[in-house]
PDB file of N, CA, C and O in Angstrom, chain B, residues numbered from 101:
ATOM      1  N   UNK B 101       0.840  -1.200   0.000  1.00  0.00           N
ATOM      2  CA  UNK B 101       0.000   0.000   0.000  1.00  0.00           C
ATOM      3  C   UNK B 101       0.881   1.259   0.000  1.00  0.00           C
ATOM      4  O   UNK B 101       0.907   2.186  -0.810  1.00  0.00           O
ATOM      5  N   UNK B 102       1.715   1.017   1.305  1.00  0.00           N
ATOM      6  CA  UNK B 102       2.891   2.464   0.837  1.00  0.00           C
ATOM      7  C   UNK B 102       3.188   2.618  -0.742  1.00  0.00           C
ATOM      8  O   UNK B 102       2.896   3.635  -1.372  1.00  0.00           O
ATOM      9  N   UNK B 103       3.807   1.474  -1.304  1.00  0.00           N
ATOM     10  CA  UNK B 103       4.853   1.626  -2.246  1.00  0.00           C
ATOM     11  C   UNK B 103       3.400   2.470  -3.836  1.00  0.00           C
ATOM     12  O   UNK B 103       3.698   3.148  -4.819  1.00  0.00           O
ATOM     13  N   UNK B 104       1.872   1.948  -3.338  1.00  0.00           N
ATOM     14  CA  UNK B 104       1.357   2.306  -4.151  1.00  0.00           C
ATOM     15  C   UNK B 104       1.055   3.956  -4.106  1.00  0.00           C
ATOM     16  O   UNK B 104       0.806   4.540  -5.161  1.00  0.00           O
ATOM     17  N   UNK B 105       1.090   4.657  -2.866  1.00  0.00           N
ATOM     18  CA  UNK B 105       0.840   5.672  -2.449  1.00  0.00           C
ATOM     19  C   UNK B 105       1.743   6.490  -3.143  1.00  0.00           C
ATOM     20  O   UNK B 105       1.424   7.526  -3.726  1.00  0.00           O
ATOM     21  N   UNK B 106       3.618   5.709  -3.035  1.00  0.00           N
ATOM     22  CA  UNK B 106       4.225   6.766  -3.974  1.00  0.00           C
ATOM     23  C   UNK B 106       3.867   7.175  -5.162  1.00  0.00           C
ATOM     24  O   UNK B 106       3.617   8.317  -5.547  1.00  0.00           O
ATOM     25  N   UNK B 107       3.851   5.708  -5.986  1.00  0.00           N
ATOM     26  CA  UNK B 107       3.518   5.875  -7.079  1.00  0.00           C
ATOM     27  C   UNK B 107       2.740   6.680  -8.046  1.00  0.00           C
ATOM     28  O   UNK B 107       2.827   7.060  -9.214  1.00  0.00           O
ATOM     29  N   UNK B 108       1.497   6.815  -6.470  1.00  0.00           N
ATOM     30  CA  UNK B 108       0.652   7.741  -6.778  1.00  0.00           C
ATOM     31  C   UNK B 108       0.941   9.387  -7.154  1.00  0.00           C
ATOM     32  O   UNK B 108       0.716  10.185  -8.065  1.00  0.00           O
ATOM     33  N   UNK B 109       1.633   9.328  -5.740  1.00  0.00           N
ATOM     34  CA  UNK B 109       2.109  10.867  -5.733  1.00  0.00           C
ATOM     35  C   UNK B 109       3.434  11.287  -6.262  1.00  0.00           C
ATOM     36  O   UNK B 109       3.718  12.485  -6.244  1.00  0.00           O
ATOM     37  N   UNK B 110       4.364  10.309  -6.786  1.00  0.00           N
ATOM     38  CA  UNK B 110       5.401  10.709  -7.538  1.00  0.00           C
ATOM     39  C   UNK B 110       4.126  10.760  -9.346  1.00  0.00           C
ATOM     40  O   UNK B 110       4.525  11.594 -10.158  1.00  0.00           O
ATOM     41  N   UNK B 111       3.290  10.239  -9.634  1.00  0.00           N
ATOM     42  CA  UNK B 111       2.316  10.129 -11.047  1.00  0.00           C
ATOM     43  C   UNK B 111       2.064  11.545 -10.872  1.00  0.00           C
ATOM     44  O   UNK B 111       1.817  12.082 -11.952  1.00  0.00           O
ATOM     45  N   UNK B 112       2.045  12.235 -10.003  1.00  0.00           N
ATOM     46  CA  UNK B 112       0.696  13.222  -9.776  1.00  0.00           C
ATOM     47  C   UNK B 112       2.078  14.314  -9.568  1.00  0.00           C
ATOM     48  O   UNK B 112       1.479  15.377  -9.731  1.00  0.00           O
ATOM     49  N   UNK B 113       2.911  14.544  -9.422  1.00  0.00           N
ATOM     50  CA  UNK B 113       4.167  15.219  -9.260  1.00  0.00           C
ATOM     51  C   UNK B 113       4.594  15.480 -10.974  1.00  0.00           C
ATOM     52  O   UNK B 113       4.450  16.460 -11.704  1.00  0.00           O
ATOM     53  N   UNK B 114       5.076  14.353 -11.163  1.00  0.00           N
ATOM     54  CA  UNK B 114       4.965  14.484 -12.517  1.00  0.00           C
ATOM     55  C   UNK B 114       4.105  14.754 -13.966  1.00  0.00           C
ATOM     56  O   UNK B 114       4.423  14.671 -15.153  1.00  0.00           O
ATOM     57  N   UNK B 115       2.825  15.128 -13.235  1.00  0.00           N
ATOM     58  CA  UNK B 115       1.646  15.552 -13.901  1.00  0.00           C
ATOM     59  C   UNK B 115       2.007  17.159 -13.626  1.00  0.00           C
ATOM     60  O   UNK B 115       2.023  17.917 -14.596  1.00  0.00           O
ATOM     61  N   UNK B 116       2.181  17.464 -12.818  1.00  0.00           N
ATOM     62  CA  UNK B 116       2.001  18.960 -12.278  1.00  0.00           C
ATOM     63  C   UNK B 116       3.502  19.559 -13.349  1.00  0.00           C
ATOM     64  O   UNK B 116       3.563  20.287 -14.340  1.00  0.00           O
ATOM     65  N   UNK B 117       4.162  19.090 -12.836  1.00  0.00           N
ATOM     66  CA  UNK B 117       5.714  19.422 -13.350  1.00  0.00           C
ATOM     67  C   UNK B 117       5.432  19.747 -14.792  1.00  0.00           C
ATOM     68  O   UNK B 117       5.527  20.847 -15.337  1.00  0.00           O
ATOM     69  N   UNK B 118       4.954  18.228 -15.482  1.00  0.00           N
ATOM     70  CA  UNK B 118       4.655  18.732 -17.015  1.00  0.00           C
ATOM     71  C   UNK B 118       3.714  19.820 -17.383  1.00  0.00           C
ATOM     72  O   UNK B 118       4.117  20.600 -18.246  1.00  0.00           O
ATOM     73  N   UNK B 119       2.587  20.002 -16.904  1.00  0.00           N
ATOM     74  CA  UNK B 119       2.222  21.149 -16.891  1.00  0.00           C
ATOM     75  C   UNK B 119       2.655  22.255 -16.817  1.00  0.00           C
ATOM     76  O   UNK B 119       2.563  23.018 -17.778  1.00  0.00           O
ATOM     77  N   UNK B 120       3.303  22.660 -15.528  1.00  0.00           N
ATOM     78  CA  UNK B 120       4.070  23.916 -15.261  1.00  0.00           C
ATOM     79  C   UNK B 120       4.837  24.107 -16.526  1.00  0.00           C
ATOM     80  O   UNK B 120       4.562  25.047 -17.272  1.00  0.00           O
ATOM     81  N   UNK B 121       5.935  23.125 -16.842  1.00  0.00           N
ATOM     82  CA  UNK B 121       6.717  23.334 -17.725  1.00  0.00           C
ATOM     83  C   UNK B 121       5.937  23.784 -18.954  1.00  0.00           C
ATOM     84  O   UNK B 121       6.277  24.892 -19.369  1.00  0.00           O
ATOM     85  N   UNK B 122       4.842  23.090 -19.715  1.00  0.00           N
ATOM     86  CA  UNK B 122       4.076  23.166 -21.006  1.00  0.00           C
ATOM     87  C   UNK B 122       3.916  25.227 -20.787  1.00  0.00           C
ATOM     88  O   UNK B 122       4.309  26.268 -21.314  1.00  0.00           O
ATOM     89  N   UNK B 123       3.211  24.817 -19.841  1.00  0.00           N
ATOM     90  CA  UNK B 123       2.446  26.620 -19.187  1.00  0.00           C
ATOM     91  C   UNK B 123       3.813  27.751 -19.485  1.00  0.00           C
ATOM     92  O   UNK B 123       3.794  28.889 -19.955  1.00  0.00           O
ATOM     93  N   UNK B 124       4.859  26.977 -19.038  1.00  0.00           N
ATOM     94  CA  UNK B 124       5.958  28.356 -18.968  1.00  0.00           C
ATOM     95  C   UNK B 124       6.337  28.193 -20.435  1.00  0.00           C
ATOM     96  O   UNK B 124       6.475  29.300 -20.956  1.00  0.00           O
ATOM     97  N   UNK B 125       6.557  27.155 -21.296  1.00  0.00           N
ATOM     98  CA  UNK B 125       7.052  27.598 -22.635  1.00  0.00           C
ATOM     99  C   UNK B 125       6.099  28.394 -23.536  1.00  0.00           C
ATOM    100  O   UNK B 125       6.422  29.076 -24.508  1.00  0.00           O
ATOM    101  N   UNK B 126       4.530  28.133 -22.909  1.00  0.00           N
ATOM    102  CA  UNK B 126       3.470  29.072 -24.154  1.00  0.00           C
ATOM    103  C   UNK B 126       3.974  30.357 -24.054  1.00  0.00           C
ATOM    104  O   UNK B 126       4.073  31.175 -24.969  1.00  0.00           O
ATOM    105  N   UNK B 127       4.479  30.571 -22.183  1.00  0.00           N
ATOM    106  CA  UNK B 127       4.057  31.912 -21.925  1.00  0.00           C
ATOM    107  C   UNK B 127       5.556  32.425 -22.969  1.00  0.00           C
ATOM    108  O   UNK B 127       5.562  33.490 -23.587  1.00  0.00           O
ATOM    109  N   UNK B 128       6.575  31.568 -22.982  1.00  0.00           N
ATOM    110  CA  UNK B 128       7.809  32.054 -23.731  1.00  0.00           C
ATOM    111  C   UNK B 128       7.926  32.455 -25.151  1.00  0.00           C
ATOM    112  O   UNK B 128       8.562  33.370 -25.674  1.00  0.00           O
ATOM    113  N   UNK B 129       7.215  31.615 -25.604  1.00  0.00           N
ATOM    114  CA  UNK B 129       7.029  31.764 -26.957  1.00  0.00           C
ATOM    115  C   UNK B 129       6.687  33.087 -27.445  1.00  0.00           C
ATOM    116  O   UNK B 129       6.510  33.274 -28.649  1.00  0.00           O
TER     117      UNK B 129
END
């Protein structure tokens, strides 16, 4: 159950991250 919890929240970390990143290159462009 732990090891699924990371998974979860390292999935959901890396959801955010790609976002942010997508968000900051529109704003660059």
């Amino acid at each position: 159950m732990l090891i699924l919890n990371w998974l979860i929240l390292a999935f959901n970390h890396s959801l955010s991250l790609h976002s942010t990143v997508t968000r900051h290159k529109e704003l660059t462009r």
